[in-house]
C-alpha positions as CSV (number, residue, x, y, z in Angstrom):
1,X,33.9,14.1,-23.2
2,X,34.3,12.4,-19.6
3,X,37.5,13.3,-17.7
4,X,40.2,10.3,-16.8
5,X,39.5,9.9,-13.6
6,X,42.2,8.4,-10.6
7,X,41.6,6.2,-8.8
8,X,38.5,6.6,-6.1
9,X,40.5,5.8,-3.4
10,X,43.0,8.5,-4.4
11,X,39.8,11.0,-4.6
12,X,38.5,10.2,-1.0
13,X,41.7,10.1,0.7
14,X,42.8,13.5,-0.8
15,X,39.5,14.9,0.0
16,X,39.5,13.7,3.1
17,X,43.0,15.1,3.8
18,X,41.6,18.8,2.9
19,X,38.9,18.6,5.0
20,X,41.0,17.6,8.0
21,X,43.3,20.4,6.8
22,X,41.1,23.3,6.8
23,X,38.7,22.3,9.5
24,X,41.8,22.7,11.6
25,X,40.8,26.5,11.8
26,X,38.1,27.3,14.3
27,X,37.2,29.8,16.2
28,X,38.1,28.8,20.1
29,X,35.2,28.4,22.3
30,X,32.5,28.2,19.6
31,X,31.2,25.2,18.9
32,X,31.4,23.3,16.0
33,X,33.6,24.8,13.0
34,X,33.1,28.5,13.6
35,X,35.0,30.7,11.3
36,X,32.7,33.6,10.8
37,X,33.5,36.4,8.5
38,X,36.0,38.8,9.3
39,X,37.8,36.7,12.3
40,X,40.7,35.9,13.2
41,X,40.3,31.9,12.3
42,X,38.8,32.9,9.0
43,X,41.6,34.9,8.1
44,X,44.2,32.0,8.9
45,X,42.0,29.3,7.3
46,X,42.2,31.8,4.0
47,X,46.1,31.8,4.1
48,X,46.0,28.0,4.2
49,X,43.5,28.3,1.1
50,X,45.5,30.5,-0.8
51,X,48.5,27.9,-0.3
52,X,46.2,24.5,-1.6
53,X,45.5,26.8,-4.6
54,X,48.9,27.3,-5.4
55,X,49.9,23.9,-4.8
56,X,47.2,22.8,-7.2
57,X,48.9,24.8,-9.6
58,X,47.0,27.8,-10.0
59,X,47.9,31.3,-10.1
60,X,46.4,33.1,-7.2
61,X,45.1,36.6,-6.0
62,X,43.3,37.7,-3.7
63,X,41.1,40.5,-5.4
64,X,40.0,44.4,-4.3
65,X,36.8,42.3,-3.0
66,X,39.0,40.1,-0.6
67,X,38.0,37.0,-2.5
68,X,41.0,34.5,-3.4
69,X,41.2,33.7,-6.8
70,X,43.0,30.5,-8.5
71,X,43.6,30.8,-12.2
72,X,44.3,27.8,-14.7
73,X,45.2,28.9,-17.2
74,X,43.0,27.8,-20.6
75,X,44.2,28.3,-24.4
76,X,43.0,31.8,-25.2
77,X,43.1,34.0,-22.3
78,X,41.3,36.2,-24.1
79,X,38.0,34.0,-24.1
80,X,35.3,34.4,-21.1
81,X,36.4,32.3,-18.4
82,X,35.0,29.5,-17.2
83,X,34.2,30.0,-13.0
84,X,33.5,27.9,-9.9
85,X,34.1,27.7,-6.4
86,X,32.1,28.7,-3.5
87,X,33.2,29.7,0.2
88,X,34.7,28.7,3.5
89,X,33.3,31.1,5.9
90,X,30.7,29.3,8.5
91,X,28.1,30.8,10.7
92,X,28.4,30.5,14.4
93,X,28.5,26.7,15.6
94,X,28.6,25.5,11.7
95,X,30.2,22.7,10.6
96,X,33.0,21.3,7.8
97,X,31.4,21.0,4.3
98,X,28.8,24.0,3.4
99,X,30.7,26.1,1.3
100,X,33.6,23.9,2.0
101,X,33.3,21.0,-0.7
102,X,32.4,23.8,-3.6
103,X,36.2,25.1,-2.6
104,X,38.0,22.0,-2.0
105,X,35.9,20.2,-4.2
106,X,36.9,22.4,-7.4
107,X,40.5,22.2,-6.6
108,X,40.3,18.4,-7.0
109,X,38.7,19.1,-10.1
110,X,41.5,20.9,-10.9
111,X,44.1,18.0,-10.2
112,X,41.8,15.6,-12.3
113,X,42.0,17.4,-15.4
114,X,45.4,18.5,-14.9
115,X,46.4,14.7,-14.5
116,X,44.6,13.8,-17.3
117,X,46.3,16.0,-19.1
118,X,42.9,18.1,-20.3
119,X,43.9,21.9,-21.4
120,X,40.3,23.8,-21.6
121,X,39.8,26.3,-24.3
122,X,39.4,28.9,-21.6
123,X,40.7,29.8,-18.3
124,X,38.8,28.6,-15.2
125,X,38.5,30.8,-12.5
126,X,38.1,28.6,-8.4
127,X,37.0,31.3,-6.2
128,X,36.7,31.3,-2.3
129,X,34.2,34.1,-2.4
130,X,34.5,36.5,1.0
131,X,32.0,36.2,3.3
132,X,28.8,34.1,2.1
133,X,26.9,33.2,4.9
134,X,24.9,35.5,7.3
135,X,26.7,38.2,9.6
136,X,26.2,40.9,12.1
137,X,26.0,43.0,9.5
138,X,23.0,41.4,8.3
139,X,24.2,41.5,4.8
140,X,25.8,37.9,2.8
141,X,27.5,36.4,-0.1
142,X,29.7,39.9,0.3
143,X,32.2,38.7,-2.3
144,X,29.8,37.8,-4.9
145,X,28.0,40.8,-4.4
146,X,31.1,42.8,-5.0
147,X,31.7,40.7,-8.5
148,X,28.5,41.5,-9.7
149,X,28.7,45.2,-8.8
150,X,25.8,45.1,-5.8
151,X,27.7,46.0,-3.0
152,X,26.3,49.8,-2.3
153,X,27.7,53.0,-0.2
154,X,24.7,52.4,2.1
155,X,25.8,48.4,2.3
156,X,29.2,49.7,3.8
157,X,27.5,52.1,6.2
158,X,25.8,49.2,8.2
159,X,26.4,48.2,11.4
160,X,27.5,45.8,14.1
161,X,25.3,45.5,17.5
162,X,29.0,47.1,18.7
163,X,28.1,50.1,16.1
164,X,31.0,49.1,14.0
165,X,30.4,49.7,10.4
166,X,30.6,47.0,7.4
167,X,33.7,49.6,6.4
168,X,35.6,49.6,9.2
169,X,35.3,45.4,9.2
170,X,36.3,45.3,5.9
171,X,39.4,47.7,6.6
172,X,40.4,45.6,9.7
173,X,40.3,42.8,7.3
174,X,42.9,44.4,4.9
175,X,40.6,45.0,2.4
176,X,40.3,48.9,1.3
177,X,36.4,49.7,1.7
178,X,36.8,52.9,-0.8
179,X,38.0,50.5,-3.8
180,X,35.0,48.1,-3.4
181,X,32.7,50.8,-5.5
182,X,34.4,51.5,-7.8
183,X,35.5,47.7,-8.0
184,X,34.8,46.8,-11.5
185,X,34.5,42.8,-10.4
186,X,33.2,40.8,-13.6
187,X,30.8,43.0,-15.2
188,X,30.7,44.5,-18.5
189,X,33.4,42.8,-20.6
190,X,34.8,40.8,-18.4
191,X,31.8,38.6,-17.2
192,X,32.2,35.1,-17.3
193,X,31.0,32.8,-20.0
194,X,29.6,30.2,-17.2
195,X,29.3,29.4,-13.7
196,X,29.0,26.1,-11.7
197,X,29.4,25.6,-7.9
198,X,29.3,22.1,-5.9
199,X,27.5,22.3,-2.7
200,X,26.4,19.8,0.0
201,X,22.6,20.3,-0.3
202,X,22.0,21.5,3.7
203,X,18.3,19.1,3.1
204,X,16.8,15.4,3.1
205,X,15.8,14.4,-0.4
206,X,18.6,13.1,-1.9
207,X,19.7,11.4,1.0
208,X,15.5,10.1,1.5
209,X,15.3,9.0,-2.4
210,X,19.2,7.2,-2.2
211,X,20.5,9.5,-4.9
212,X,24.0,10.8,-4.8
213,X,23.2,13.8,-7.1
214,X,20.6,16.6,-7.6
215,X,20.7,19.2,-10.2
216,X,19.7,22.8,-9.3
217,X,17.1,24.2,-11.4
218,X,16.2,27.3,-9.0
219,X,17.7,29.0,-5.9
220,X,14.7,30.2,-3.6
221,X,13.3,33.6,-3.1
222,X,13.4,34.9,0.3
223,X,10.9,37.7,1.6
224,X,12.2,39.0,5.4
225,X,9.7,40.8,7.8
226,X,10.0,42.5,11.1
227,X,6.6,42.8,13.0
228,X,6.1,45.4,16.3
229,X,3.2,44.5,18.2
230,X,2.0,47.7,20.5
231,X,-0.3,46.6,23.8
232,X,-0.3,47.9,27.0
233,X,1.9,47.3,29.9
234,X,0.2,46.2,33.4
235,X,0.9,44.5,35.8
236,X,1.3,40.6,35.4
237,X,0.1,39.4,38.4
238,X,-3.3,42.2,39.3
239,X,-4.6,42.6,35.9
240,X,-7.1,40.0,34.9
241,X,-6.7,37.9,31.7
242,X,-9.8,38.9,29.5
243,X,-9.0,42.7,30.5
244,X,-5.7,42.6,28.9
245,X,-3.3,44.1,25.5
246,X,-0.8,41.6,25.9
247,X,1.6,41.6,22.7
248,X,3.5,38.9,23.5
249,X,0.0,36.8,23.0
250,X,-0.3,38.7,19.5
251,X,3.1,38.1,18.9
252,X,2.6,34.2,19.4
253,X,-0.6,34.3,17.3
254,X,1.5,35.4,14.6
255,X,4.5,32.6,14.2
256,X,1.5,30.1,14.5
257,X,0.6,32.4,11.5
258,X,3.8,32.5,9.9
259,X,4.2,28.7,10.2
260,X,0.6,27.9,8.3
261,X,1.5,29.9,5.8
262,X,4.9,28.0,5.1
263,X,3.2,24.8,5.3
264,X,0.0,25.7,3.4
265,X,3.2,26.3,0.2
266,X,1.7,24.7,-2.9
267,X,4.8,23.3,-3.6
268,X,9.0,24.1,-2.1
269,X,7.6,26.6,0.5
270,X,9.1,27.3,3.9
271,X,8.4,30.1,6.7
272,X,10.3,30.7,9.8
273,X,10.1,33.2,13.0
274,X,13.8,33.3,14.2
275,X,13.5,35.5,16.7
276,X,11.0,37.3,19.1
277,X,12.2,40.4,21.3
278,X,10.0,41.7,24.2
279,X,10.9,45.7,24.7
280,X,10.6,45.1,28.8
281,X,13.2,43.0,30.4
282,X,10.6,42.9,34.0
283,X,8.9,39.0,34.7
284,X,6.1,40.7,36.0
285,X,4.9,42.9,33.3
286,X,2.0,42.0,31.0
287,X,4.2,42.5,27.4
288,X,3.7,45.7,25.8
289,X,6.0,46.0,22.7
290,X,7.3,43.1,21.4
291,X,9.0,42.8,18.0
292,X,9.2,39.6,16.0
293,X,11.9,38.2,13.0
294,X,10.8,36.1,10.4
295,X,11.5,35.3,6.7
296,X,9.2,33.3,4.2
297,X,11.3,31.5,1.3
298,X,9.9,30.0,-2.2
299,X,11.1,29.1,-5.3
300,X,7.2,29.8,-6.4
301,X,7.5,33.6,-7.2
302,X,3.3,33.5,-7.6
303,X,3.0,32.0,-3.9
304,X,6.0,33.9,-2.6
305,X,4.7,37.7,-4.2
306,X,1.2,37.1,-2.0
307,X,2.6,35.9,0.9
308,X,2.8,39.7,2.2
309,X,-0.3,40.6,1.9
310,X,-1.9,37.1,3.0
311,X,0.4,37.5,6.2
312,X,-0.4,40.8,6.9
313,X,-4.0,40.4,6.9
314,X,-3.7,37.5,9.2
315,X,-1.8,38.7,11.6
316,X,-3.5,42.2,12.0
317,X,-7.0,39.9,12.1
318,X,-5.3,38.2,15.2
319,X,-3.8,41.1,17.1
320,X,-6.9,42.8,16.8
321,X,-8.8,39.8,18.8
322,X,-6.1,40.7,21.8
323,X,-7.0,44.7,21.2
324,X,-3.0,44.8,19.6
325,X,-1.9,46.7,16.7
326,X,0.7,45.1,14.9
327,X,2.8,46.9,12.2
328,X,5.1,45.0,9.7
329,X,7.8,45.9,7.4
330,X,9.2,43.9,4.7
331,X,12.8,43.6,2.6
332,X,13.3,41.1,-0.1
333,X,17.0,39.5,0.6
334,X,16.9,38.0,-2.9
335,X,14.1,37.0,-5.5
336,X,13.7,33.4,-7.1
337,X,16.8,32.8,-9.5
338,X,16.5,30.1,-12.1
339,X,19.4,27.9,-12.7
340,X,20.6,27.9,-16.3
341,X,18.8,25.0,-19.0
342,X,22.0,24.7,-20.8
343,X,23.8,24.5,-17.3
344,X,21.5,21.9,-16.0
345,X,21.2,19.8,-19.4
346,X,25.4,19.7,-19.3
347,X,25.3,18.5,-15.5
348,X,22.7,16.3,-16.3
349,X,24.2,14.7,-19.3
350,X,27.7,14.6,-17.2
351,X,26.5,12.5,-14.5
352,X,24.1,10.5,-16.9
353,X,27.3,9.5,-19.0
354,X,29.2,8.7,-15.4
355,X,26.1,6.1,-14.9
356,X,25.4,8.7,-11.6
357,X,21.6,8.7,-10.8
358,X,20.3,12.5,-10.6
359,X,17.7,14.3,-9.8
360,X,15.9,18.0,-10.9
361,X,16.0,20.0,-7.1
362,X,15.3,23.3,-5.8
363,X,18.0,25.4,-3.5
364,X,16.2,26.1,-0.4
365,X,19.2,28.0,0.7
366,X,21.0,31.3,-1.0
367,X,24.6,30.9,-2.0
368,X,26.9,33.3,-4.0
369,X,24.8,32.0,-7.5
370,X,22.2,34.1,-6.8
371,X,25.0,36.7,-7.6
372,X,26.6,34.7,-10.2
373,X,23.6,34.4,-12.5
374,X,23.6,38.2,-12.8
375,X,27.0,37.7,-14.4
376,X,26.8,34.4,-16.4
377,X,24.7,31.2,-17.1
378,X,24.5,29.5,-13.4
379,X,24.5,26.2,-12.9
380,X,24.9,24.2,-9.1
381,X,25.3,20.7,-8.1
382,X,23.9,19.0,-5.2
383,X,25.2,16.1,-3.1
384,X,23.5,14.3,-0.1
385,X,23.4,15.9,3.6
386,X,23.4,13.1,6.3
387,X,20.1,13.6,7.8
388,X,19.7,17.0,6.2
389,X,21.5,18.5,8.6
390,X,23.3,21.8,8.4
391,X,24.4,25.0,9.7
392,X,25.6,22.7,12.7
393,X,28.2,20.9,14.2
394,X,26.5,17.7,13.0
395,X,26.4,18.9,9.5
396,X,28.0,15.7,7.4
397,X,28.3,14.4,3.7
398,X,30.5,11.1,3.1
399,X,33.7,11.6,1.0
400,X,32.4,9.1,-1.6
401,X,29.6,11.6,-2.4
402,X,31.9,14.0,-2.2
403,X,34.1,12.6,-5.0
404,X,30.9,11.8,-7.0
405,X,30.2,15.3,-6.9
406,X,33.6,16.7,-7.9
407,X,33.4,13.9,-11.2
408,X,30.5,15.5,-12.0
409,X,32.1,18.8,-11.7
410,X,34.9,18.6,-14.0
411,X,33.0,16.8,-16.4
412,X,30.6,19.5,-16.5
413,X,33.4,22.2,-16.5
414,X,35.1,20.6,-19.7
415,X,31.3,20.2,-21.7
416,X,30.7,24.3,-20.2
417,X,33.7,25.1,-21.8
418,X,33.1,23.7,-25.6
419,X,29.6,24.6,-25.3
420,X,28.1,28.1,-26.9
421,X,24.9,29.1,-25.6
422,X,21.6,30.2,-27.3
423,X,19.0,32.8,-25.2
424,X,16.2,30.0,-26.6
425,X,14.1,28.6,-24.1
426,X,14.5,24.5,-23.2
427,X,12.9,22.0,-21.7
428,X,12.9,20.8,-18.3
429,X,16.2,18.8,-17.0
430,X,16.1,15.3,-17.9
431,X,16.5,13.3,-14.4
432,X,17.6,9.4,-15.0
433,X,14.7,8.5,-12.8
């Protein structure tokens, strides 16, 4: 079943080349590897994508949902095809692999079974999906959303802190916002019949347990709150301390909050405030409206479910010891989505027969497979972060995980494609440890 591998020196150095090649395209004066959606160096970077597809023999397109699209082609066309990939947009001040090694990595996949001379049954689909990571917008994974039919008239009518809708930065873009509706994507009979994506895993624990490879079972829930806190304004330098409604004070009470609650998880459980926003600009005012940002993320959907009502309880007990009301608001940007058994086992059983120590590991971060699985059985692939790092310019995985990571890959892919799958329930993934 294993795919004739080249050499490993071959893998690296070609790896290494793409790397080098697309982290060329940056956005000047940002730091790191900045090539947010929409931009100018995202747009150039997706030119040079579209020419490594071709030149890895694929037949590409870039679709009505501005995500490019390398074909190779399988024996029956007509059969559900088989999809990977993942995306090369960054956030501001990222860095060269998330998103980045599921594109370039796949394409390597691609050369290794084309030099082996494998033909799958099916065709195999390497997408750079539009658009993944967080924007202005506040909406992500725009490309995958599109696929699996999510993307909604009032998605299009958000807007930029310039007021410029998601429409009109789609349009700029060259993509037609009035076909994305009625963009058909890959649902009804067209979905896929699997999909896999390699991705550095942006956390420590394979790098802290020395494995090269970790098997998704479950991409995190995340639960997203805004919080206004309501005192009264006074003057900061007359008005004594016990005799005051300072928000900012509730405010601060309630990212202590948040940050128990993430740590009190009973098992992959994280909380964050990421931002805090005082309504009066004046250093001598005694806060009276201050407005805080925070998400809560679990793959536990029993601990993530009660996290809004334990939080709100909390931090209405604390404001109310500073005389504050505090009102919160809630969205969900995505439930808990479990990874595939069949998809895992496969992986599994790929890197098992490549004598490549694994692991079973949650996604702490969303990716477009939160989308996918709505299409298809979703599978991902995890390889080390140095230090954990990511969303940085320090992000950084070594090109010999890398090239572990894209074996794994196109063994998986060529086991995906002979395999039929059942709706009955399996076990738990089998690690080697």
């Amino acid at each position: 079943m294993s795919v004739p591998l080249s050499d490993a020196g071959e893998i690296t150095g070609s790896l290494n080349a793409a790397i080098a090649g697309l982290s060329e395209f940056h956005t000047p004066g940002r730091q790191g590897w900045t090539r947010e959606v929409f931009s100018e160096s995202y747009l150039d970077s997706r030119r040079w994508v579209q020419a490594q597809m071709g030149a890895a023999g694929l037949e590409v397109h870039r679709d009505a949902a501005g995500n490019l699209v390398g074909r190779l082609a399988g024996r029956n066309p007509a059969a559900p095809a088989l999809v990977t990939g993942s995306h090369t947009d960054t956030v501001d001040g990222g860095g060269r692999f998330d998103g980045v090694v599921g594109v370039l990595g796949a394409l390597e996949a691609v050369r290794l079974l084309r030099e082996s001379g494998t033909v799958l049954e099916r065709d195999l689909l390497v997408v750079d999906f539009l658009g993944e990571e967080s924007n202005a917008f506040g909406l992500s994974c725009l490309g995958s959303r599109a696929l699996a039919g999510e993307l909604t008239a009032a998605d299009l009518a958000r807007t930029d802190y310039s007021g410029k809708t998601l429409a009109a930065a789609y349009a700029d873009f060259g993509v037609d916002p009035s076909a994305l509706l009625s963009f058909a994507g890959w649902t009804g009979k067209r979905r896929p019949h699997a999909y896999l994506e390699l991705h550095v895993e942006q956390g420590p624990t394979l790098e802290a347990r020395g494995l090269p490879v970790g098997i998704v079972t479950a991409i995190t829930g995340i639960e997203r709150l805004v919080a206004s806190f309501t005192g009264t304004p006074d003057h900061a330098g007359t008005r004594p301390m016990d005799d005051r409604r300072d928000a900012m004070v509730a405010a601060a009470e309630a990212v202590l909050a948040i940050r128990s609650e993430g740590c009190g998880a009973p098992e992959h459980g994280v909380a964050t405030v990421t931002r805090l926003e005082n309504a009066s600009r004046s250093p001598n005012v005694v806060p009276s409206l201050v407005r805080l940002h925070g998400e809560v993320r679990s793959v536990d959907e029993s601990w993530l479910s009660g996290t809004r009502s334990r939080l709100a309880a909390e931090i209405a007990a604390r404001a109310a010891e500073y005389d504050v009301e505090a009102d919160l608001s809630w969205s969900t940007d995505n439930t808990v989505v479990r990874a595939s058994d069949s998809v895992q086992d496969l992986a599994g059983d790929a890197a098992s027969a490549a004598g490549i120590d694994w692991m079973p590991i949650p996604s702490g971060a969303t990716h477009d497979a939160v989308h996918m699985a709505a299409l298809a059985p979703m599978g991902m692939i995890f390889i080390p972060s140095a230090n954990g790092k990511s969303h940085c310019p320090e992000e950084f995985t070594a090109t010999d995980h890398i090239a572990t990571g894209v074996r794994v890959l196109a063994d998986t892919l060529v086991r995906l494609d002979q395999h039929k799958f059942s709706t009955t329930p399996h076990t738990t993934p089998r690690s080697t440890l």
